[in-house]
DRENPAVO-607013 format. One record per residue: residue in one letter; chain; x negated, y negated, z of N, C-alpha, C in turn. Coordinates in steps of 0.1 Angstrom, whole numbers, m for minus. Each point is the difference from the previous one (the first is absolute). Example, Ala and Ser with C-alpha at 12.3 -4.5 7.8 and 13.67 -1.06 7.14 Angstrom:
<nodes>
 residuo cadena   n.X   n.Y   n.Z  ca.X  ca.Y  ca.Z   c.X   c.Y   c.Z
       A      A  m132    57    78     9   m12     0    m9   m12     0
       S      A     4   m11    m7    m9   m11     0     8   m11     8
</nodes>
This chain:
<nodes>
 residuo cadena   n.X   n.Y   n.Z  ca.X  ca.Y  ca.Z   c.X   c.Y   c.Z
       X      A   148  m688   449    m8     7   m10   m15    m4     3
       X      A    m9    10    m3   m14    m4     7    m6    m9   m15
       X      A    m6    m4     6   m12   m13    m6    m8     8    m9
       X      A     3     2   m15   m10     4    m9   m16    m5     2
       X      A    m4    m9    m2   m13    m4     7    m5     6    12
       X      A     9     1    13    m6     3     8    m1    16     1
       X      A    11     9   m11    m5    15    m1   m13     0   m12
       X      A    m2    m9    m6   m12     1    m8   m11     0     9
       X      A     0   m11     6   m15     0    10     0     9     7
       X      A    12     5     7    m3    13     7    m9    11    m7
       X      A     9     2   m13    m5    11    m9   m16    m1    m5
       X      A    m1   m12     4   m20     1    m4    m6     1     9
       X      A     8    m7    16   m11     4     8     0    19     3
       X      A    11     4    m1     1    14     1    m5     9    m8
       X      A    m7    m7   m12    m7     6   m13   m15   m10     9
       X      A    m1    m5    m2   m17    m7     8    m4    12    13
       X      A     9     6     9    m4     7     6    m8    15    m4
       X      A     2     3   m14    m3     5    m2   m15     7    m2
       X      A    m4   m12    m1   m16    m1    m3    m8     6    13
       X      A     9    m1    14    m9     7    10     3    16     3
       X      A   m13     2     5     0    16     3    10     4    12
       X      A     8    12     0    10     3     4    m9     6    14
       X      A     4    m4    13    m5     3    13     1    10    m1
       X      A    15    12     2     0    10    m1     7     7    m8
       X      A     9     7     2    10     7    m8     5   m10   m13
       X      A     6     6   m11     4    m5    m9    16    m2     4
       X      A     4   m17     2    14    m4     1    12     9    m5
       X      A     3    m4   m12    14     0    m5    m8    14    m6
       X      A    15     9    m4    m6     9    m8     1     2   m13
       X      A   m11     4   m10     3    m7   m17    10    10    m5
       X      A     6   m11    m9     7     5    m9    m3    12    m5
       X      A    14    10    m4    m2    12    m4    m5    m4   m15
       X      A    m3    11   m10    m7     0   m10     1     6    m8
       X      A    12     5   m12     1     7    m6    m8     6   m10
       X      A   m13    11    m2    m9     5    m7     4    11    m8
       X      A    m1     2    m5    m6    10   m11    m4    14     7
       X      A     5    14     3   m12    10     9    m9     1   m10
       X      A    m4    m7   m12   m14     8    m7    m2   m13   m10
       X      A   m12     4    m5    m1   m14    m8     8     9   m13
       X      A     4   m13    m9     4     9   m15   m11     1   m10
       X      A     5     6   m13   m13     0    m7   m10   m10    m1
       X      A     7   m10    m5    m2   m15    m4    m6    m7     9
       X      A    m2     5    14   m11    m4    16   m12    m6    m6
       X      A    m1    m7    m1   m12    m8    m2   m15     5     8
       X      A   m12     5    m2   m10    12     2     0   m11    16
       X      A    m3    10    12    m1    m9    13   m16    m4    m4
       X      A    m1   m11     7   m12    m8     1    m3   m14   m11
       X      A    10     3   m13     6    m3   m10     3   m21     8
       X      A    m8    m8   m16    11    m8     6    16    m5     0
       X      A     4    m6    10    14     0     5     1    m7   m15
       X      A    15     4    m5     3   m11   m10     7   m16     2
       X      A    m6    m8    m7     6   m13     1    14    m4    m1
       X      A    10    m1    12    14    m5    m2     3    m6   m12
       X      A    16    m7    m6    m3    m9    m6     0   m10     6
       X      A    m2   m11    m8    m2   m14     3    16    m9     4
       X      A    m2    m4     9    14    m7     5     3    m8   m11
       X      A    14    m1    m1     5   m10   m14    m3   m16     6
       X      A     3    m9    m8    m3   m14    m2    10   m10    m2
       X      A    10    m2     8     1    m1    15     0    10     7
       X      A    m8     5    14     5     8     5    14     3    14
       X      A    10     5    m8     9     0    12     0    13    11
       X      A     7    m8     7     1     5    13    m1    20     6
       X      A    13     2    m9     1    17     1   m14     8    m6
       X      A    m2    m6   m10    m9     4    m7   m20     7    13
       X      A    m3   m14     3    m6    m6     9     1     9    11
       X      A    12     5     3     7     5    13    m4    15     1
       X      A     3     2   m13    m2    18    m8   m15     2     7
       X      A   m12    m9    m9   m12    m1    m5    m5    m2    20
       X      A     2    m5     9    m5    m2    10     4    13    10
       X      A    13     3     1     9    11     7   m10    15    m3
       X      A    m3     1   m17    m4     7     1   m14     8     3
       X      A    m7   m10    m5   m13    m4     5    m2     3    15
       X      A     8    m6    12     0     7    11     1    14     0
       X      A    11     1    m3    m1    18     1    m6     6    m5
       X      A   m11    m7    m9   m12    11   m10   m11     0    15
       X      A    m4   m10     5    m4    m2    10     0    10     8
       X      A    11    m2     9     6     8    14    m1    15    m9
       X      A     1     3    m7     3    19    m8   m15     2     2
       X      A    m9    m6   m10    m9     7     3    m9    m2    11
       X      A     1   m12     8    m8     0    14     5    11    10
       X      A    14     6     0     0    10     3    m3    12    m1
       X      A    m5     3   m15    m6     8    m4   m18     4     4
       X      A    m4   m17     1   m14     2     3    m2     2    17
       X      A    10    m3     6    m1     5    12    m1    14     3
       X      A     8     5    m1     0    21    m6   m12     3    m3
       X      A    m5    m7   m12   m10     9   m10   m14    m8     3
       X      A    m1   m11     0   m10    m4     1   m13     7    10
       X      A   m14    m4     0    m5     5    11   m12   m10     6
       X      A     6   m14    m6   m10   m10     2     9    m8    11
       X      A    m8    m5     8     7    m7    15     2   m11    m8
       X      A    m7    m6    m8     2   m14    m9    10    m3    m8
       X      A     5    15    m9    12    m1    m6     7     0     7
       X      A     2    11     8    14     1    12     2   m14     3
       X      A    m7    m6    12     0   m18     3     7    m6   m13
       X      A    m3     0   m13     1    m9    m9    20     4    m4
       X      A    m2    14     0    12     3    m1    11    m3     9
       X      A    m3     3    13     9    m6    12     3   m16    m3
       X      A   m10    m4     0     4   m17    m2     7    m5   m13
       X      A     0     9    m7     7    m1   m13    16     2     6
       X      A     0    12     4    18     2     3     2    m9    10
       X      A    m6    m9     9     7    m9     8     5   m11   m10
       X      A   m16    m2    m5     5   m12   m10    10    m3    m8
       X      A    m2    10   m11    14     1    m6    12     4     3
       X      A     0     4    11    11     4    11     8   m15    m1
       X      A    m8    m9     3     1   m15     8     3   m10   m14
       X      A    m6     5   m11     0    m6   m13    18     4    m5
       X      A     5     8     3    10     7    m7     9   m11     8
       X      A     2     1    18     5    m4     3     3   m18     0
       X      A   m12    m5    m4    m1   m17    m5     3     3   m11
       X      A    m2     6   m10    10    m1   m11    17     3     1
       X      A     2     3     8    15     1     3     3   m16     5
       X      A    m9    m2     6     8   m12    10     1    m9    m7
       X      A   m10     2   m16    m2   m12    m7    11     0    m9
       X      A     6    15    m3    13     1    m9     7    m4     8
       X      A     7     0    11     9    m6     7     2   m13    m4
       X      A   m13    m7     7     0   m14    m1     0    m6   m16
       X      A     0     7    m9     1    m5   m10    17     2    m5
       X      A     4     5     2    16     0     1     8    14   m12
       X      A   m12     7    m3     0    10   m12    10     9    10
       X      A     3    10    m9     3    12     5    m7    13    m7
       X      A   m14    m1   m10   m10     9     1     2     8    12
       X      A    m5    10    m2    m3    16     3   m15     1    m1
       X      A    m6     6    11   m12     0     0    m2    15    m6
       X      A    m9     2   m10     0    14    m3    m4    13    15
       X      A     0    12    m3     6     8    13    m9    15    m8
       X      A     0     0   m14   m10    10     0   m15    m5   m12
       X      A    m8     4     2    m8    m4   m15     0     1   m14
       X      A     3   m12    m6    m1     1   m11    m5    11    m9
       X      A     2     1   m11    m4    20   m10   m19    m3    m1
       X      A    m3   m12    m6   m16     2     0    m6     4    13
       X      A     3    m7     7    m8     3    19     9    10     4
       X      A     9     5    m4     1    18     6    m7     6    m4
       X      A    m5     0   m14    m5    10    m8   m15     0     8
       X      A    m6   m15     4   m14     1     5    m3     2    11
       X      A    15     1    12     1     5    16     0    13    m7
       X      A     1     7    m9     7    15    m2   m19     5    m3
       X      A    m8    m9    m4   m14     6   m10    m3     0    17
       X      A    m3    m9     8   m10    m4    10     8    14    12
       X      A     5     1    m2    10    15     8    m5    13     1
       X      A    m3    m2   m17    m8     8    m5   m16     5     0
       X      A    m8   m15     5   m14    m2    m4    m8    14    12
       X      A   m10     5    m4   m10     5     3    m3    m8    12
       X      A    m1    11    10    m8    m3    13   m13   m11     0
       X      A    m7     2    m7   m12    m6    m4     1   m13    m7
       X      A    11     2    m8     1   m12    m8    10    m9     7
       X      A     8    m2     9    13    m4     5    m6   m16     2
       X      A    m8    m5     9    m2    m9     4    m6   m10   m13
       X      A    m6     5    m7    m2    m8   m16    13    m3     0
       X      A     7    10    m6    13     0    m4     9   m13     3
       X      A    m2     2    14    15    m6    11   m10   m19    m2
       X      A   m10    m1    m1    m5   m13     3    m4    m7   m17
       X      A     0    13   m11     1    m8   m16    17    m6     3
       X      A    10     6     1    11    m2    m1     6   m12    10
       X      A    m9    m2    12     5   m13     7    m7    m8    m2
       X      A    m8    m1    m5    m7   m12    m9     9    m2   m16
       X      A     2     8    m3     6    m4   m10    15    m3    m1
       X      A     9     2    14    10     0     0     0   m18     9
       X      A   m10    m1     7    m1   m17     6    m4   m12   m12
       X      A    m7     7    m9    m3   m11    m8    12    m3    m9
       X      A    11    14     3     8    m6   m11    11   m11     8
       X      A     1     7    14     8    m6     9    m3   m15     1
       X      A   m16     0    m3    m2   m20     3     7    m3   m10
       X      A    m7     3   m16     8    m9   m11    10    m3     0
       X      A    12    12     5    13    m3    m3     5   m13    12
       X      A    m9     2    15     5   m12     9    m9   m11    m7
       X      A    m9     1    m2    m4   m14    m6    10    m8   m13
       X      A     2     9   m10    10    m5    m9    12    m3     5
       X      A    10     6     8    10    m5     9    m5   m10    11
       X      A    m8    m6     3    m5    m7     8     2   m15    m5
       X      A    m4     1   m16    m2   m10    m8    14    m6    m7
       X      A     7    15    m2    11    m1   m11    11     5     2
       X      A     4     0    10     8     9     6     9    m8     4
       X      A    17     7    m2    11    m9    m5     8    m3    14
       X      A    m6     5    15     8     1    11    m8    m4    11
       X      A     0   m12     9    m9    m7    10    m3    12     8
       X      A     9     7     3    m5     4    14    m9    13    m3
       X      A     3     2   m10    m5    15   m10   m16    m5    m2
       X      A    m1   m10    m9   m15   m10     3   m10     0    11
       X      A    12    m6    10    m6     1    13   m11    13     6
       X      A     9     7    m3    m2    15     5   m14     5   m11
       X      A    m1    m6   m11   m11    10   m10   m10    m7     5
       X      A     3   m16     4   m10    m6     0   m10     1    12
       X      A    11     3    12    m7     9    14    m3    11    m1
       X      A    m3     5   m12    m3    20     1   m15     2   m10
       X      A     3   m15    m5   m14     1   m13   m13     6    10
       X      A    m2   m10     9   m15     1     8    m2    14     8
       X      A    12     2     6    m2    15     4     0    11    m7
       X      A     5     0   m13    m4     9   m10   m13    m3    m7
       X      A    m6   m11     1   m11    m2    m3   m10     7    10
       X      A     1    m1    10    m7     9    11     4    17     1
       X      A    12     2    m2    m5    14    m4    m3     3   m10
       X      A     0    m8   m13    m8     5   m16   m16     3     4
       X      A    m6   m10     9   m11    m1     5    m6     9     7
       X      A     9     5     8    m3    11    14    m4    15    m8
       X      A    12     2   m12     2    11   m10   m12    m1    m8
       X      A    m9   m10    m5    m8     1    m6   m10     2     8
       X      A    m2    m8    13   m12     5     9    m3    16     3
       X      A    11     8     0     5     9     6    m6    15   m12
       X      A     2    m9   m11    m6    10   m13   m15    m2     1
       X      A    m5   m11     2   m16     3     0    m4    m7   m13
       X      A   m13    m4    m2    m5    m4    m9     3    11   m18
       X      A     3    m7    m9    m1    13   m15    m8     9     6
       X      A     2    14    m6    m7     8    m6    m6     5    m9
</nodes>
């Protein structure tokens, strides 16, 4: 049987790689993505801010944690695919490509970290109903407006991504699950940063 510790460390250093720029082509290929073809009524106006998840419960376990990270990647990977297509700024594109490696790389350290934690969690496989509805608005956004659009929503989708790894980081009921939030905090801290550089000073 393999050494839980030693698939934990793995799983961080394979999430720590994530933080560098991908030489060339994008590795693995991301997860499919189940959307919406249109936003529904209820689409929240694009440019709009993203709404605030809830707050992880207190203790936070494991599946839960699992949902809240899993999906978060694939909000990621959906729409950096999107700003690739649409975009027309060399800066988003870049920001976007390194997104789908990363979270490419993030999904798969989160796996290695469910392993090694001894769960049998399911990493989610399509996006949650809130973040379809807002892959389904940004689908939608105006040529002109897209790149607001695509960089309010990854700003707002990282900052939610830190709190949830920071509170599992602290309180979080499974070592190797810990492990893993606690290796993903600083690189989501660097793309919350890059996403904000990337919007520009207010308006």
């Amino acid at each position: 049987m393999r050494n839980p510790c030693h698939l934990a460390a793995a799983a961080a250093a394979l999430l720590l790689s994530a933080c560098e720029k991908p030489a060339g082509p994008v590795g693995a290929p991301a997860p499919q993505v189940a959307v919406p073809p249109s936003a529904t009524p209820s689409a929240p106006m694009v440019g709009s801010a993203l709404p605030t998840q809830p707050s992880l419960a207190d203790p936070v376990f494991g599946p839960e944690f699992v949902d809240r990270a899993g999906g978060s990647n694939l909000f990621g990977i959906a729409e950096a695919k999107l700003a690739l297509t649409r975009s027309k700024s060399a800066d988003v594109k870049a920001f976007a490509s390194d997104m789908i490696a990363a979270h490419t790389k993030s999904n798969a350290a989160l796996q290695a970290a469910v392993d090694a934690s001894g769960q049998t969690t399911d990493l989610p496989t399509v996006l949650p109903d809130d973040l379809q509805v807002r892959y389904a608005a940004l689908a939608e956004a105006a040529a002109s407006g897209f790149d607001k659009a695509y960089l309010a929503d990854q700003v707002a989708a990282h900052q939610d991504a830190l709190d949830a790894l920071r509170i599992y980081a602290r309180r979080g009921d499974t070592p190797a699950l810990k492990q893993f939030a606690a290796a993903a905090t600083p690189i989501v801290e660097d793309h919350l940063a890059r996403a904000k550089a990337l919007q520009g000073p207010p308006s």
